[in-house]
Every structure is written in C-alpha cells, then in structure tokens.
C-alpha positions in Angstrom: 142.2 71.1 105.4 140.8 68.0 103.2 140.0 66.2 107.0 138.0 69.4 108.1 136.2 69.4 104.7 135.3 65.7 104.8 134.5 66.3 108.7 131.6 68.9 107.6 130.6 66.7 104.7 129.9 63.8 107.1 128.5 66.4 109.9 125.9 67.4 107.5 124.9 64.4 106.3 126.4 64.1 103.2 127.4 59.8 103.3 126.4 56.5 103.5 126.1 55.9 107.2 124.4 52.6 107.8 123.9 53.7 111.5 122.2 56.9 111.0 118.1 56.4 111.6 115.5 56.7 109.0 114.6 59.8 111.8 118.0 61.6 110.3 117.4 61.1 107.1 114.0 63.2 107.3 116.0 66.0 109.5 118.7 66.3 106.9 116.3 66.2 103.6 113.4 68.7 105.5 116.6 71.2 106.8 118.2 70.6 102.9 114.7 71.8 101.5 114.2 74.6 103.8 117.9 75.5 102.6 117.3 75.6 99.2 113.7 77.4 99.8 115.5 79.9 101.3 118.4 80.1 98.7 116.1 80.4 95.6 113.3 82.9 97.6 116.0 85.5 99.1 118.0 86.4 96.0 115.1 88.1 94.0 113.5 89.4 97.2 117.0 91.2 98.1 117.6 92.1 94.8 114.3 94.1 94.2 114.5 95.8 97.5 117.7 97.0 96.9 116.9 98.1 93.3 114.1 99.8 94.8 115.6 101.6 98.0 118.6 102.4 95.8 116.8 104.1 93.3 114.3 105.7 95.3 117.5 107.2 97.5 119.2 108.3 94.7 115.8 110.2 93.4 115.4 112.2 96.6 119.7 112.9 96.4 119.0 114.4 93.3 115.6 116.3 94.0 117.0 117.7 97.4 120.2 119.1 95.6 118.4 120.9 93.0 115.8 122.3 95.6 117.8 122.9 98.8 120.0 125.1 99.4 122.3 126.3 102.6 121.2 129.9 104.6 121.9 131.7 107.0 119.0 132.2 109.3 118.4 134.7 112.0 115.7 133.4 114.7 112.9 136.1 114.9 110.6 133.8 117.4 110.3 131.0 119.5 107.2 129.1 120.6 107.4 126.4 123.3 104.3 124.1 123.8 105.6 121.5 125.7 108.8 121.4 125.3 109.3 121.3 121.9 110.0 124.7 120.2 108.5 125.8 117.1 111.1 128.6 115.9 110.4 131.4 113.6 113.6 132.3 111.0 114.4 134.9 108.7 116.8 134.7 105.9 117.8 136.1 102.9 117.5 134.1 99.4 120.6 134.1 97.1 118.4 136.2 94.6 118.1 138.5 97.3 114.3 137.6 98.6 114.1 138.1 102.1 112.1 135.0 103.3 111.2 133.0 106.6 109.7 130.2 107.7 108.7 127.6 110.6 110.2 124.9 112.0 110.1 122.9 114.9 113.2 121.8 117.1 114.0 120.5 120.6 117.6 122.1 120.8 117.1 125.2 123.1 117.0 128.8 120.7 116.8 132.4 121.2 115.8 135.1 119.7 118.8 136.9 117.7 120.7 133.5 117.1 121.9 132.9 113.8 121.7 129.2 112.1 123.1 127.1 109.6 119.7 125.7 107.8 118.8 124.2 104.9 115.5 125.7 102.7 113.3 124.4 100.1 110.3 125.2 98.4 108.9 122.6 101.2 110.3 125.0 103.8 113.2 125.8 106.1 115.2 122.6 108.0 118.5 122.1 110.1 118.9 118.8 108.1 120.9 118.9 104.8 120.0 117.7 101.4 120.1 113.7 101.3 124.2 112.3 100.8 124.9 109.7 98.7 126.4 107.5 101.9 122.7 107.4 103.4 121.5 106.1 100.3 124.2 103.2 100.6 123.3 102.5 103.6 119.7 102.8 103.6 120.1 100.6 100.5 122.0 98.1 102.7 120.1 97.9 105.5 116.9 97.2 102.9 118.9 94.4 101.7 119.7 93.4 105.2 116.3 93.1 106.4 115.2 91.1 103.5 117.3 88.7 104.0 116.2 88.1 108.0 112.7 88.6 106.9 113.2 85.5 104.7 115.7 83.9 106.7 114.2 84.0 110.1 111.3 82.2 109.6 112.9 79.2 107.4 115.0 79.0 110.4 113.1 79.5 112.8 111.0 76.5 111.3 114.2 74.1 110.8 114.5 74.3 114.7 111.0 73.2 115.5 112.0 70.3 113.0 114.9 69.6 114.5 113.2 69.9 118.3 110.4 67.6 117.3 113.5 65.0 115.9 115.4 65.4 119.1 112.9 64.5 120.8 111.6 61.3 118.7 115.4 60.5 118.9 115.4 60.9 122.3 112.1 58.2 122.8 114.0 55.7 120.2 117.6 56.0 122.6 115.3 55.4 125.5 113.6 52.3 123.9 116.3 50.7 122.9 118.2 51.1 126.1 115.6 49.8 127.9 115.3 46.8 125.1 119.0 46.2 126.0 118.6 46.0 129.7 115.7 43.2 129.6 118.7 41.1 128.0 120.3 38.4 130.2 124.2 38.4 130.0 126.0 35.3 131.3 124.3 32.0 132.8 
C-alpha cells in the first residue's frame, strides 16, 4: 500500500526529480493551481445551491400539501386540437362543492371515465402534491450540476495546458534526439 502511495506521490509530481524539465514544473504548478481554484470556488457554490433548491423544494412540499388534495373526477368533455386533449372534469369537494375544471393531457380520455386527480385553488392536475424524495433529488442534482459547471471548465483548461506542454515536450524530445545523432561514436 505504502509503494502505491509513494507511486502517486511521485506520479503527480510531488519529489525532487533532477530529470524532470523546467516544462514539468510549470504543468504540475498551473494543474496544482487550477486544483485548488477549483477546490476553494466549488464548495460555497455547491453549498448555496443546495441550500437554495433544498429550501425552495421543501416550500412548495409544504404549500402543495396544505392546498392539494386527492378527487375523484368524472370527465364531462374532451377537446382535441392536435393531438393534445384538453379534458373537462367534474368533481365533488370534500365540503360538498361540486366543482370542475380544465386540464390538458395527451393520455387518450372519454367522456364518462372517472380519474384519480389532484385539485388546488390553481386548478385540477393528474400530478400529486410535491414528495419529499423529489426534493432530495432535485436538491442533488442542483448540487451535481454545480459542481460540473465549476469543474468542467477548470478541467477543461488543465487539458489545453497540458496539450500545449505535450507538445513543447514533444519539440524538446525531438531536439535533443536530433542533438544526439550529430554525435560521432567510435573513431
């Protein structure tokens, strides 16, 4: 485990290699800055974000629970222009109102079918109120996305760095094998 460790450590750059280029040096510090860029931006960025789509998730839970509730609906009409159907419901409150509204579907309805929906004072929806679980994960994939919208560009950066190296390294190889061929071995 200690040889793998030590392995990395060199890998990375991390020793006093007398045969590694000036050229190397400048890789290893630009990718170590770009590292440390990234490590000191991301962690408020991510955190805010997640505070943010955390709490404004766990606002609409709260809202669509106290305003939602489940009925069941009888469909009264059905428009179809263009293939989306805009379906008329009727349903009866739990305070005994007898109510309907409009919404607009692509699942295929008729007249006389009876629903499972959802109704508000914003109208009437096959969708249930918002679960905590969405929130999690609509909180996670905020936190996600942070992190590649950070992380993608340092990245993407460190490989033009380390393209325009290779390529430098490349010319120095070439020069010095060249430099090494013009020498005379033997009399």
């Amino acid at each position: 485990m200690t040889a793998r460790i030590d392995r990395w450590r060199r890998s990375c750059g991390f020793d006093r290699n007398d045969l590694r280029r000036n050229l190397d040096r400048v890789q290893w510090r630009l990718g170590l800055l770009l590292l440390i860029v990234f490590l000191s931006a991301t962690p408020p960025l991510v955190a805010h974000a997640v505070q943010s789509a955390y709490g404004s998730g766990a606002r609409a839970e709260r809202s669509q629970a106290a305003t939602r509730h489940r009925v069941e609906a009888t469909i009264v009409k059905v428009r179809d222009p263009g293939g989306r159907r805009t379906v008329t419901v009727a349903w009866t409150d739990p305070d005994g109102t007898r109510r309907t509204g409009d919404y607009t579907t692509w699942r295929g309805a008729g007249v006389g079918e009876r629903l499972i929906l959802w109704a508000g004072p914003d109208g009437v929806s096959p969708t249930p109120p918002r679960r905590h679980a969405q929130t999690v994960i609509h909180t996670a994939v905020a936190g996600t996305g942070v992190v590649l919208a950070t992380g993608l560009p340092v990245l993407c950066l460190y490989w033009l760095v380390r393209a325009r190296c290779d390529h430098r390294r490349s010319r120095l190889w070439e020069a010095e094998w060249a430099r090494l061929d013009n020498h005379r071995i033997g009399p």
